[in-house]
BALOBA-1460 file (C-alpha; in Angstrom, 3 decimals):
// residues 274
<rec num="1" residu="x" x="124.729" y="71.103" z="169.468"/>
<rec num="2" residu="x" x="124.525" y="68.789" z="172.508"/>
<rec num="3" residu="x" x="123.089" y="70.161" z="175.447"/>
<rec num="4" residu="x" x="124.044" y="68.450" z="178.849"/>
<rec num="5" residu="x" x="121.671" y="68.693" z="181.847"/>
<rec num="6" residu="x" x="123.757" y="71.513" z="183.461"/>
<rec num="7" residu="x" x="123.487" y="73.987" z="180.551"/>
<rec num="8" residu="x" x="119.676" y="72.855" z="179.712"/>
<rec num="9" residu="x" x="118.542" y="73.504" z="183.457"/>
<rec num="10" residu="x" x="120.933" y="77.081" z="183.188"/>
<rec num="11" residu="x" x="118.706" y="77.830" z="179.634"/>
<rec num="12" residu="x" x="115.949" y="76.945" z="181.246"/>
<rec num="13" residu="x" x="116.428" y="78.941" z="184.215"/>
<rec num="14" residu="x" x="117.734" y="82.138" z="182.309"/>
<rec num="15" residu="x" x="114.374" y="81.879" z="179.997"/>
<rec num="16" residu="x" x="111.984" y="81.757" z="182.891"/>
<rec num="17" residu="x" x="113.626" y="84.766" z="184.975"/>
<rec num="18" residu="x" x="113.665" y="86.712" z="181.492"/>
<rec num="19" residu="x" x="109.799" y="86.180" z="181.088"/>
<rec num="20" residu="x" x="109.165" y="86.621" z="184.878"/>
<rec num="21" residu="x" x="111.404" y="89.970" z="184.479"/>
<rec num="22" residu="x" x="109.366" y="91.074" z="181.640"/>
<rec num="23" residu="x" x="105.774" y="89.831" z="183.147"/>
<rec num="24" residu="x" x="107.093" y="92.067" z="186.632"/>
<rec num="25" residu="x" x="108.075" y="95.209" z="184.063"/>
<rec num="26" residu="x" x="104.908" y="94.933" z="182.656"/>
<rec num="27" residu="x" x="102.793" y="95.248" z="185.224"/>
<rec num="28" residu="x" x="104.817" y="97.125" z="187.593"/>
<rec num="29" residu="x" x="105.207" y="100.006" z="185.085"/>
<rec num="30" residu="x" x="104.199" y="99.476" z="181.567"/>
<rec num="31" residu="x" x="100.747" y="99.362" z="182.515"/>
<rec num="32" residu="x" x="100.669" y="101.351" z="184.809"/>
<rec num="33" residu="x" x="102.847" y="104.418" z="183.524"/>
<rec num="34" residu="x" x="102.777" y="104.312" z="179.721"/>
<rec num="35" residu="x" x="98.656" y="105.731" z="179.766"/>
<rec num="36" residu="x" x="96.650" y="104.405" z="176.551"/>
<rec num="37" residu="x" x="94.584" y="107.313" z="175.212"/>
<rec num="38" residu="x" x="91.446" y="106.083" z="173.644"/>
<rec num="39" residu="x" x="89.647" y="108.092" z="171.492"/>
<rec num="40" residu="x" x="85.680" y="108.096" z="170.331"/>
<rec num="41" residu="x" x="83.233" y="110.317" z="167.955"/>
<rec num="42" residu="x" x="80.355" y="109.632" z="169.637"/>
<rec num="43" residu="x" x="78.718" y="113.294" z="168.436"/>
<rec num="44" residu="x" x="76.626" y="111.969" z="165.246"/>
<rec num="45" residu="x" x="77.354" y="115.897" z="163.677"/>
<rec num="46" residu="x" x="80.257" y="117.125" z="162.176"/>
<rec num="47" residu="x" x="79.614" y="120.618" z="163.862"/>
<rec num="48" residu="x" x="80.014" y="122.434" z="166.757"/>
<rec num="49" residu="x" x="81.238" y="119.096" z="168.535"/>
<rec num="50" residu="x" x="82.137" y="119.235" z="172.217"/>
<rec num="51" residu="x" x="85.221" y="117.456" z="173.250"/>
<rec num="52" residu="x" x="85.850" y="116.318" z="176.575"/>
<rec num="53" residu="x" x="88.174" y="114.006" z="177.951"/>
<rec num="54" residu="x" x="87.552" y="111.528" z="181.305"/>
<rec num="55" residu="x" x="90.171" y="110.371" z="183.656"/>
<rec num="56" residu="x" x="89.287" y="108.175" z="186.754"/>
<rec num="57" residu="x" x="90.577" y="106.984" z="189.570"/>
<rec num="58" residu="x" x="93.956" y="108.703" z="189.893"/>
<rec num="59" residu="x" x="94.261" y="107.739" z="194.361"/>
<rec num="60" residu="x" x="96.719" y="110.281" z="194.070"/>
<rec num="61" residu="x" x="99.792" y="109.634" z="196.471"/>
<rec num="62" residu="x" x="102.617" y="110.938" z="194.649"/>
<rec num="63" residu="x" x="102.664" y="113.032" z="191.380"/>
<rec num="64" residu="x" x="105.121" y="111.349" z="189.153"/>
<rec num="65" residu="x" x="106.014" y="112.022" z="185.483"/>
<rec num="66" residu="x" x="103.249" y="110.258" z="184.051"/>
<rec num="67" residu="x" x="101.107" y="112.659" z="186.140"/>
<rec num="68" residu="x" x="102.658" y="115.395" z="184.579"/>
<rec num="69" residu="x" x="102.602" y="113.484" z="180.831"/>
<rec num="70" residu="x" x="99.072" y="113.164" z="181.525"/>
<rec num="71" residu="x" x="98.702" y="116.923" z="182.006"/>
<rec num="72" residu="x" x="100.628" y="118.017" z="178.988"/>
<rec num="73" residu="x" x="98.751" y="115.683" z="176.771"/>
<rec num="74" residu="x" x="94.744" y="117.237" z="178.390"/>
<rec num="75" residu="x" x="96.696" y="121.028" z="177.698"/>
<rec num="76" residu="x" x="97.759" y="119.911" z="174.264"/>
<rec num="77" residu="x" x="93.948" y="118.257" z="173.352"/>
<rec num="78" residu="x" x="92.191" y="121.526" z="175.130"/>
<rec num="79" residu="x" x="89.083" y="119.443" z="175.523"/>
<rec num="80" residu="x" x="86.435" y="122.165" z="176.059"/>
<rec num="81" residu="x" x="85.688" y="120.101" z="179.594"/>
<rec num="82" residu="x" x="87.488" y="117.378" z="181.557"/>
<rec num="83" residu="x" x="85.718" y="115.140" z="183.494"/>
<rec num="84" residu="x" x="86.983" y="113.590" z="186.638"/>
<rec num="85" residu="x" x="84.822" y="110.353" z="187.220"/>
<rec num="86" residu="x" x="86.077" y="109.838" z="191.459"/>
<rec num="87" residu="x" x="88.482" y="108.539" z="193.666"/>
<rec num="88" residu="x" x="91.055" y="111.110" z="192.603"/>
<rec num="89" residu="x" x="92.660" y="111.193" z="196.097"/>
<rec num="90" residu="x" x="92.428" y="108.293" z="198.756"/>
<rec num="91" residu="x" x="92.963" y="110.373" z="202.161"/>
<rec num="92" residu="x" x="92.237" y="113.827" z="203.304"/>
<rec num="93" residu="x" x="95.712" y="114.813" z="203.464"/>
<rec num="94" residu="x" x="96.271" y="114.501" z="199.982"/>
<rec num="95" residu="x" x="94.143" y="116.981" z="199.057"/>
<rec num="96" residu="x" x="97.065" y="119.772" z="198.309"/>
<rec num="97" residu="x" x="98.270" y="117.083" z="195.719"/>
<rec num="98" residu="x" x="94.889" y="117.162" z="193.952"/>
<rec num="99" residu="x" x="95.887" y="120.911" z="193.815"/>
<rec num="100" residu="x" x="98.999" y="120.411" z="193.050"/>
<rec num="101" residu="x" x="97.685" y="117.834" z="189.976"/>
<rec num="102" residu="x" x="95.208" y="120.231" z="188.626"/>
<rec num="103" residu="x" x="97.131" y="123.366" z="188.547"/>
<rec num="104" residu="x" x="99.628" y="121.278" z="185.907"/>
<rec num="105" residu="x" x="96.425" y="121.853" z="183.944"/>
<rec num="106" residu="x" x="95.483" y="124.821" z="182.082"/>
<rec num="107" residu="x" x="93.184" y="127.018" z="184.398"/>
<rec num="108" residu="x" x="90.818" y="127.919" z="181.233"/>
<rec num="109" residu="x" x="89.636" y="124.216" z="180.523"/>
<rec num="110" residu="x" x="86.179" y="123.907" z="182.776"/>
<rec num="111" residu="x" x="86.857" y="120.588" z="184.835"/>
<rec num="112" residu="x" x="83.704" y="118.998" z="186.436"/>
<rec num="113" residu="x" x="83.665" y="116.289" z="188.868"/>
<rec num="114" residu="x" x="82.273" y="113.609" z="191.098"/>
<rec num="115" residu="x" x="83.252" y="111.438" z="194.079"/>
<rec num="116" residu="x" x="84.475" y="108.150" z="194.461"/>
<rec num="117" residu="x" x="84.067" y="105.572" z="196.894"/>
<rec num="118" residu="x" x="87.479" y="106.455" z="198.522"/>
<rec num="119" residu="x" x="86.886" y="109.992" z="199.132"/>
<rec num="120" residu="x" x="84.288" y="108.549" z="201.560"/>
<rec num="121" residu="x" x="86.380" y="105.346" z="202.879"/>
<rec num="122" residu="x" x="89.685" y="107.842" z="203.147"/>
<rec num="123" residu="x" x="87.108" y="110.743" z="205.111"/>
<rec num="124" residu="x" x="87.714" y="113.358" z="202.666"/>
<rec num="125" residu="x" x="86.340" y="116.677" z="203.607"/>
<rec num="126" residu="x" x="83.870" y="117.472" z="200.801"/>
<rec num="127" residu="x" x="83.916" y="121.193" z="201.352"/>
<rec num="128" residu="x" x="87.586" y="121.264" z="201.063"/>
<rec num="129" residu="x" x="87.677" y="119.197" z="197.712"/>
<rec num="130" residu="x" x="84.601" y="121.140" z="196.570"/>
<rec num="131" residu="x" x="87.497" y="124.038" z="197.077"/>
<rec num="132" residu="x" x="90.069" y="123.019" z="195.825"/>
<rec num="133" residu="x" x="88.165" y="122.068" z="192.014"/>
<rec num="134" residu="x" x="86.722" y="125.339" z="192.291"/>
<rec num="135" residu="x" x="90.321" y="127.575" z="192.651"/>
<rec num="136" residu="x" x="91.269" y="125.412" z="189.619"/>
<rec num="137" residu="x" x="88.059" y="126.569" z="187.313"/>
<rec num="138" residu="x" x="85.951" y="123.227" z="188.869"/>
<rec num="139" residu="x" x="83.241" y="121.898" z="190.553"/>
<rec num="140" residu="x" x="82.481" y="119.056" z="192.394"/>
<rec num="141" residu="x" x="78.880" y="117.442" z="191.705"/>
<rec num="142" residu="x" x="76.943" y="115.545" z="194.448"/>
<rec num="143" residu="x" x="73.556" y="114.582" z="192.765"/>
<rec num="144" residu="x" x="73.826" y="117.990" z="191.380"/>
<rec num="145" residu="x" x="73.527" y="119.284" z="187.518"/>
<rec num="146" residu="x" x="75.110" y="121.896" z="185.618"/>
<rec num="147" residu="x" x="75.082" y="123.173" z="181.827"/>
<rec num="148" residu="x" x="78.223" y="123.364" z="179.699"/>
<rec num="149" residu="x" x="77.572" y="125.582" z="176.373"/>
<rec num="150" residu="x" x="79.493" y="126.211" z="173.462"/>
<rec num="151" residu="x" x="78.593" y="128.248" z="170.201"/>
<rec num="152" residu="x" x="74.989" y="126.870" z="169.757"/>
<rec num="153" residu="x" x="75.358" y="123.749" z="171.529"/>
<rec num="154" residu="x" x="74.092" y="123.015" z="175.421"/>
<rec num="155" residu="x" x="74.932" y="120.324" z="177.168"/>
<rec num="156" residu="x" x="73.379" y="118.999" z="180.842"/>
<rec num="157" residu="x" x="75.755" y="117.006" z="182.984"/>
<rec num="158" residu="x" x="75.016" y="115.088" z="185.927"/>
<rec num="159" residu="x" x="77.069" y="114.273" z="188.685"/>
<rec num="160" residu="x" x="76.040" y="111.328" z="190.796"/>
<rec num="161" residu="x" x="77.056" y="110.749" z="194.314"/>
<rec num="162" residu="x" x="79.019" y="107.696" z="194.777"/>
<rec num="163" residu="x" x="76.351" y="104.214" z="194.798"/>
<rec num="164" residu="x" x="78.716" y="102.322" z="197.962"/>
<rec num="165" residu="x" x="79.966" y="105.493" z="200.268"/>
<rec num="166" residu="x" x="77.553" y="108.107" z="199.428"/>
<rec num="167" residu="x" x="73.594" y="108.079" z="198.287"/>
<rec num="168" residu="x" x="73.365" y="108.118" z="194.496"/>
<rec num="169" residu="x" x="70.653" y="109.581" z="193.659"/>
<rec num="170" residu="x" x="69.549" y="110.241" z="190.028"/>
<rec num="171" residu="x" x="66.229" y="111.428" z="190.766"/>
<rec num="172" residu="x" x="67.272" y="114.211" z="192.899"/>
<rec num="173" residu="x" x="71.022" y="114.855" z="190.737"/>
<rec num="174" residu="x" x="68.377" y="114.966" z="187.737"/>
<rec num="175" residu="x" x="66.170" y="117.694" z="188.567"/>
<rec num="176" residu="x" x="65.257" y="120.965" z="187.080"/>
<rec num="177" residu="x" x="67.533" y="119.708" z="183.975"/>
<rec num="178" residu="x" x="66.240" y="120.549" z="180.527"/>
<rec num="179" residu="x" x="64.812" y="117.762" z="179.100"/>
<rec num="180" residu="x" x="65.490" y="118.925" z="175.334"/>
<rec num="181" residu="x" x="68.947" y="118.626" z="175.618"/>
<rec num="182" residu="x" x="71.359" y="115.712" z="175.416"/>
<rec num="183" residu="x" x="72.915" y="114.794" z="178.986"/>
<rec num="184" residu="x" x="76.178" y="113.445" z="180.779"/>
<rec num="185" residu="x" x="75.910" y="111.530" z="183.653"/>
<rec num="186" residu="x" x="78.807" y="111.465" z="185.663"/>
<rec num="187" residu="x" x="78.432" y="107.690" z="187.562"/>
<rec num="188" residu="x" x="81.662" y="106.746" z="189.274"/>
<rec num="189" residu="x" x="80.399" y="102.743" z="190.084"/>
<rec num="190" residu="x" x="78.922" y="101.500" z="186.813"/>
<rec num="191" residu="x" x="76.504" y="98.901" z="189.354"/>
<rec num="192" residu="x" x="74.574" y="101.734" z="189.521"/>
<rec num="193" residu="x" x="73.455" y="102.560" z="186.068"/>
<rec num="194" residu="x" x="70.782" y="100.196" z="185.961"/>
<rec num="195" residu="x" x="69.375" y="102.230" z="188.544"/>
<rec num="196" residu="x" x="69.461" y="105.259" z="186.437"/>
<rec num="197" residu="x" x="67.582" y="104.059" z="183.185"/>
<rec num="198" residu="x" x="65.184" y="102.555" z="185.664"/>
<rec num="199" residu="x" x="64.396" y="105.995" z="187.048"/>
<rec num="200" residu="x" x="64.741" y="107.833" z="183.572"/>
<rec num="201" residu="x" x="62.080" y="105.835" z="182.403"/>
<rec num="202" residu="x" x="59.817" y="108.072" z="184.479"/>
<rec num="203" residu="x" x="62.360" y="111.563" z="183.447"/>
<rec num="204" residu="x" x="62.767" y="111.098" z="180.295"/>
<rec num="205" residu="x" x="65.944" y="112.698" z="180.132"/>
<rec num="206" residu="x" x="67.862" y="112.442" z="176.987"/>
<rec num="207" residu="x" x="70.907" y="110.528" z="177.975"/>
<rec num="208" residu="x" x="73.655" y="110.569" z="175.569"/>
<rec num="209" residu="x" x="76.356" y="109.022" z="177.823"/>
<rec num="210" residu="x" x="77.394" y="107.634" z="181.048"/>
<rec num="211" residu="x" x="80.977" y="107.804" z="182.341"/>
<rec num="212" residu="x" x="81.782" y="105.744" z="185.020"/>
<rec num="213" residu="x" x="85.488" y="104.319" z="186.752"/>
<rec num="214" residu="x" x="86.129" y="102.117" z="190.131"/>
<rec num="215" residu="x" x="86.562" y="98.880" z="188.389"/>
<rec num="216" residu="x" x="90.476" y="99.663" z="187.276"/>
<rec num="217" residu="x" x="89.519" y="96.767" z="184.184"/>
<rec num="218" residu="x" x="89.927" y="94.432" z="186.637"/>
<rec num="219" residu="x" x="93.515" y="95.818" z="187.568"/>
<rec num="220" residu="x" x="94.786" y="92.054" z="187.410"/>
<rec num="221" residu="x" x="93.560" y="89.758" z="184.799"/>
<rec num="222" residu="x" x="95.040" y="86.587" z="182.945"/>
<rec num="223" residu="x" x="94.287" y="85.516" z="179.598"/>
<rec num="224" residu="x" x="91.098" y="87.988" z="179.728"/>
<rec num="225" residu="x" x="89.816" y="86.588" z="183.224"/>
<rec num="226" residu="x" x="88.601" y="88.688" z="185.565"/>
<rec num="227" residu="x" x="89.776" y="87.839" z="188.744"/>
<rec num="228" residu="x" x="87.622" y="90.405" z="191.165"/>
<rec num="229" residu="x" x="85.994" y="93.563" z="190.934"/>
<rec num="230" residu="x" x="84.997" y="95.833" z="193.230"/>
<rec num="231" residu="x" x="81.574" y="95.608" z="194.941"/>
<rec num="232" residu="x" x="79.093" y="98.385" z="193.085"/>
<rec num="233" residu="x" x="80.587" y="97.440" z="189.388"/>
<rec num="234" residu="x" x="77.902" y="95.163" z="189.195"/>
<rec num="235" residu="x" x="77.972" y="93.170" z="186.473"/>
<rec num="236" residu="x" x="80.421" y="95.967" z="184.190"/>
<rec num="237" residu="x" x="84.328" y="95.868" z="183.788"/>
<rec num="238" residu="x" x="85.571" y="98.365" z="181.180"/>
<rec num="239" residu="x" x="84.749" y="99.786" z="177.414"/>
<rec num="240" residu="x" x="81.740" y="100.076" z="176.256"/>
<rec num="241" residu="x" x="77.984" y="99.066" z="177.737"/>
<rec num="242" residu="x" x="75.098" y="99.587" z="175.003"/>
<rec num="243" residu="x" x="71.462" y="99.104" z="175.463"/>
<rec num="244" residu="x" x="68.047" y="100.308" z="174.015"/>
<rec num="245" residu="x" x="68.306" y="103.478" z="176.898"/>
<rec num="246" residu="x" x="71.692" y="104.314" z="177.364"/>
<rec num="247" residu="x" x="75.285" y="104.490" z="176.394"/>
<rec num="248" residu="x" x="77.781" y="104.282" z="179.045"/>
<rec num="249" residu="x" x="81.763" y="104.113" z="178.760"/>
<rec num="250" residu="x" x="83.922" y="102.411" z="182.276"/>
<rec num="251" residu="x" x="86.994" y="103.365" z="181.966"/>
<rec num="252" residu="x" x="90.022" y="101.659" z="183.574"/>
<rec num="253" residu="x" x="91.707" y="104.260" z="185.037"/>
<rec num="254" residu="x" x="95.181" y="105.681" z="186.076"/>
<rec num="255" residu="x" x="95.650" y="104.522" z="189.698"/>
<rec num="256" residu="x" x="95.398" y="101.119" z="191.628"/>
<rec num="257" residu="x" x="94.389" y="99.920" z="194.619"/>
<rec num="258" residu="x" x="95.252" y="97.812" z="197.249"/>
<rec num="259" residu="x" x="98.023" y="96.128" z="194.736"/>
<rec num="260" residu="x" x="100.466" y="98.618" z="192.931"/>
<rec num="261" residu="x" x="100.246" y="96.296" z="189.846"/>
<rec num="262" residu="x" x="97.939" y="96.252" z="186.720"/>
<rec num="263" residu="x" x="98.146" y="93.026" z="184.379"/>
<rec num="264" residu="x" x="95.555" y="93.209" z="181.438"/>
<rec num="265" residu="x" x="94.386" y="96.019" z="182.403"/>
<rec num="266" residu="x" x="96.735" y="98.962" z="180.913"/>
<rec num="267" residu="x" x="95.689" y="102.569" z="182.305"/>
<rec num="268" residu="x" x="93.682" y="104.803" z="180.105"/>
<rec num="269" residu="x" x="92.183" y="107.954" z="179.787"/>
<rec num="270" residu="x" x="89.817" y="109.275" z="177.162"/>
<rec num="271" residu="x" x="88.593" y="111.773" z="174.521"/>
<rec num="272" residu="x" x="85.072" y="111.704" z="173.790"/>
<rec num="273" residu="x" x="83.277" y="114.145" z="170.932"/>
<rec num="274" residu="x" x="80.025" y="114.550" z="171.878"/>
């Protein structure tokens, strides 16, 4: 069929706003709202594992539905602890929504977790979020340590302050831990962890995994580029980091910053057997 110049500039017009449509759906709510749940078996047993799932990086301003999808789906898993990696809330005043948030989630699962570089930016009373985790069966670690058990099994986790608006420090957040068991260490800006092996050289704490956040993946990327991250990711983006000393996982997180967009860079949370 013969196209004249009218009806080829209309096609090509129509095809454009169609992808530009679909490119604006995509990262105005596809990746933002439809959360990918990743899943790893990182135990090395095949009893007595301890799941625990990670999200990071909520900057809760609103809940919406995929707030509350996100709650059903950590109630349906019933990890035996869910880990909260920072930056859950940007401002002081959102603070009842954090409550709000966590009491969508079963009371009995044991929540631990650690602060972002926002909670300091947004001037987040500590004491008060220290609060509100522990009225919903939490606490909040600041280079502090605690021991999660179940059946046999002991676990140490480590909860860093944040490397850009607090003082990180893994020496301090590391001590008194038992050094026969395996440990979590809770690190929202992955920049930091080279710190940590550096200083576990001298521990000798048996890291099994770090769990980190604040990059979002990127939050905007094309064609796998990486067009900024956040100062303290140092030289990490998202998945998986390995090397001779430790293990550590960035997630991408649920929220965004600055830009309510992600492109490349879908939301996730995680399950993690350990």
């Amino acid at each position: 069929m013969k196209i004249n110049r009218r009806n080829f500039v209309i096609r090509l017009l129509t095809g454009a706003t169609g992808i530009f449509g679909l490119l604006v759906l995509d990262g105005f709510w596809f990746e933002k709202y439809i959360i990918s749940w990743t899943e790893y078996d990182i135990s090395g047993r095949e009893d007595q594992k301890i799941k625990s799932i990670q999200i990071t990086d909520m900057h809760l301003d609103e809940i919406k539905t995929f707030h509350h999808a996100i709650a059903l789906r950590i109630n349906k898993e019933q990890p035996d602890v869910l880990f909260i990696t920072g930056d859950a809330i940007n401002y002081n005043s959102r603070l009842p929504l954090l409550s709000n948030f966590l009491g969508l989630i079963d009371h009995s699962i044991y929540k631990v977790a650690i602060l972002g570089n926002v909670e300091y930016s947004g001037n987040v009373d500590i004491q008060a979020l220290k609060k509100v985790y522990h009225d919903n069966n939490g606490e909040l670690l600041v280079n502090e340590n605690c021991s999660l058990k179940k059946g046999k099994r002991t676990l140490n986790i480590i909860g860093l302050d944040d490397y850009i608006g607090g003082n990180a420090d893994f020496y301090k957040a590391a001590k008194n831990v038992d050094k026969s068991l395996e440990t979590i260490v809770l690190n929202h800006c992955p920049g930091y962890r080279d710190d940590i092996e550096r200083i576990n050289r001298r521990l000798g704490t048996k890291i099994k995994l770090i769990l980190s956040g604040h990059t979002h993946g990127g939050q905007i990327t094309f064609f796998g580029k990486i067009l900024y991250t956040p100062g303290g990711s140092g030289r990490y983006v998202k998945g998986w980091y390995e090397s001779k000393e430790t293990k550590m996982y960035v997630s991408k997180g649920i929220g965004t910053s600055v830009i309510p967009v992600r492109f490349g860079a879908r939301a996730e949370a995680s399950i993690f057997y350990i």
